[in-house]
C-alpha positions as CSV (number, residue, x, y, z in Angstrom):
1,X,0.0,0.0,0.0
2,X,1.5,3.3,-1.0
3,X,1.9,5.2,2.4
4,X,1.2,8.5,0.9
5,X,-2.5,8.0,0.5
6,X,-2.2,6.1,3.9
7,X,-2.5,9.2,5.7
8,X,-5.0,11.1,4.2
9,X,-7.4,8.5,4.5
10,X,-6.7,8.5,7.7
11,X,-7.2,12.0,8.3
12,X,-10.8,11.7,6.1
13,X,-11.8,8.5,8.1
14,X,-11.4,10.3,11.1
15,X,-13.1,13.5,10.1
16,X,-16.3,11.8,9.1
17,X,-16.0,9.5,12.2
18,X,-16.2,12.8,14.2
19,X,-19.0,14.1,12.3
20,X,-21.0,11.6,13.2
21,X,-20.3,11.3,16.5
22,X,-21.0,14.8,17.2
23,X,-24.2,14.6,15.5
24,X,-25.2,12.3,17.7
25,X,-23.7,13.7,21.0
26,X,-25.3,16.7,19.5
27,X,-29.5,15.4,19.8
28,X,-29.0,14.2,23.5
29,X,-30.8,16.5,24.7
30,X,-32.6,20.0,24.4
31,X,-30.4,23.0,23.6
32,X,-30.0,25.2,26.8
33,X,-30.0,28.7,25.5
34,X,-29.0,32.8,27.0
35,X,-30.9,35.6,26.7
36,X,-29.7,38.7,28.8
37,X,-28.2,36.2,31.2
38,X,-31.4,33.9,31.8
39,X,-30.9,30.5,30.8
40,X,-34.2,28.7,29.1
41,X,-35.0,25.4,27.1
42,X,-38.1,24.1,25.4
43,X,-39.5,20.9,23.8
44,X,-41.4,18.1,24.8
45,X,-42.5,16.6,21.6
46,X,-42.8,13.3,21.4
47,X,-41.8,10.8,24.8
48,X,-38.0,11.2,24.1
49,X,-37.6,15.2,24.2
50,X,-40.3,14.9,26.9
51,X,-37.8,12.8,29.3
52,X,-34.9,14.4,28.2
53,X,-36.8,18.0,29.9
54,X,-37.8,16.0,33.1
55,X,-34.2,15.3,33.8
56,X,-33.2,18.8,33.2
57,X,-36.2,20.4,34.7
58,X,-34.2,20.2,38.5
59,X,-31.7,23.1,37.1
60,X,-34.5,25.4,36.7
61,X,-37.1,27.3,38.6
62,X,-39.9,28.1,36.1
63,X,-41.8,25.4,34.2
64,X,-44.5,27.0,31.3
65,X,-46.6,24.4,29.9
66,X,-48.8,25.1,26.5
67,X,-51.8,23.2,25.4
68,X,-55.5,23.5,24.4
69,X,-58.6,23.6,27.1
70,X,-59.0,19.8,25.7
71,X,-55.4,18.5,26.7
72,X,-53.8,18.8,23.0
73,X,-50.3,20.2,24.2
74,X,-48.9,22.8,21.6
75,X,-46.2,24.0,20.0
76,X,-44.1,27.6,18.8
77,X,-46.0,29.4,21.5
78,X,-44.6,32.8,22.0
79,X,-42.8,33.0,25.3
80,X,-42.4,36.6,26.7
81,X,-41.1,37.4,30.4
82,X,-40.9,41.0,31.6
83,X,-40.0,41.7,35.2
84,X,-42.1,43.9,38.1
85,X,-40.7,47.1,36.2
86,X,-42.2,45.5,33.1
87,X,-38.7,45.5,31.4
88,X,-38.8,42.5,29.0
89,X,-36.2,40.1,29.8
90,X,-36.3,37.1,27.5
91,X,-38.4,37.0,24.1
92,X,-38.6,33.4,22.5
93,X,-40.5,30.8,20.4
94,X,-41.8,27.4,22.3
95,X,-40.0,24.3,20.6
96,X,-42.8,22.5,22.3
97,X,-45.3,22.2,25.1
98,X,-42.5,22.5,27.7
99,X,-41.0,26.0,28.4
100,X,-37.9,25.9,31.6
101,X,-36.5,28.8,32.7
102,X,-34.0,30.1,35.3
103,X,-34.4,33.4,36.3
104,X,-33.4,35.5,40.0
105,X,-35.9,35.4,42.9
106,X,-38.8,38.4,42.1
107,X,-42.2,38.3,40.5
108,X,-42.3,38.4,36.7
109,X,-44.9,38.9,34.1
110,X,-45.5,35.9,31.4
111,X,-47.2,36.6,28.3
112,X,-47.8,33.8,26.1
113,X,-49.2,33.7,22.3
114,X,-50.3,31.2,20.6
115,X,-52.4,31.5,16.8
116,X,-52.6,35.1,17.7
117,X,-54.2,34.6,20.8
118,X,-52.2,36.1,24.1
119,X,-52.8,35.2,27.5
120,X,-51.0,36.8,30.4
121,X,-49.1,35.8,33.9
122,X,-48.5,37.1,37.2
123,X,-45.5,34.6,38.6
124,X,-43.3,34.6,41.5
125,X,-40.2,32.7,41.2
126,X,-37.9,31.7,44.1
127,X,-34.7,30.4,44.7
128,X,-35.6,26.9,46.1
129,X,-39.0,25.8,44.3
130,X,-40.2,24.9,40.8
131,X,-43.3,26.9,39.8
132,X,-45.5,25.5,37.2
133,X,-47.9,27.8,35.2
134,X,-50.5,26.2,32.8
135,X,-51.7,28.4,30.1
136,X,-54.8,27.1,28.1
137,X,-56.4,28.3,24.9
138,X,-60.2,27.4,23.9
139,X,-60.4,26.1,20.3
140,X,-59.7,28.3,17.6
């Protein structure tokens, strides 16, 4: 075998190797994303993504959870959270029914859209318990 191709087959092997084992490393679990220094995630589709959130959902203190009056959970529900000066503070779009976020000790107003249709929060958040706000919309 000539040794000069030797290597760069190596080199391509192991490039593609790595490709695919990110990609896979990559779906483990939901993206934790930053906006002005609050952490969030969302998802929940489907049984997989759903666990995935319930063994992240100890890392934060807010829980938002989207579906219809009859149960049907929903999806790219727009997520707003201003706090008690009414200074938004994170703007985002629901990647499922699920919606964690971190976010300092105070009270905080949640508006969330969905089909056009807003409905609107009070929520206190502290440091040491998960609080979980349903919002549900009557059919369309």
């Amino acid at each position: 075998m000539n040794k000069k191709f030797l290597l760069p087959g190596l080199v391509i092997a192991a490039i593609t190797f790595g490709s695919f084992a990110t990609g896979a490393r990559a779906g483990d679990g939901p993206i934790v994303h930053e906006a002005g220094g609050l952490s969030y995630v969302s998802g929940g589709v489907g049984e997989e993504s759903l666990q995935r959130l319930r063994e992240q959902v100890s890392e934060f203190n807010l829980k938002l959870v989207f579906a219809m009056a009859s149960g049907a959970f929903l999806s790219n529900v727009r997520v707003a959270i201003a706090d008690g000066n009414g200074k938004t503070l994170l703007e985002a779009i629901a990647d499922g029914p699920w919606f964690l976020a971190k976010l300092p000790v105070g009270k905080y107003r949640v508006v969330a859209t969905y089909a056009g249709k807003a409905i609107e929060r009070s929520v206190a958040v502290d440091a040491t318990a998960l609080n979980t706000v349903d919002f549900r919309w009557e059919h369309e």
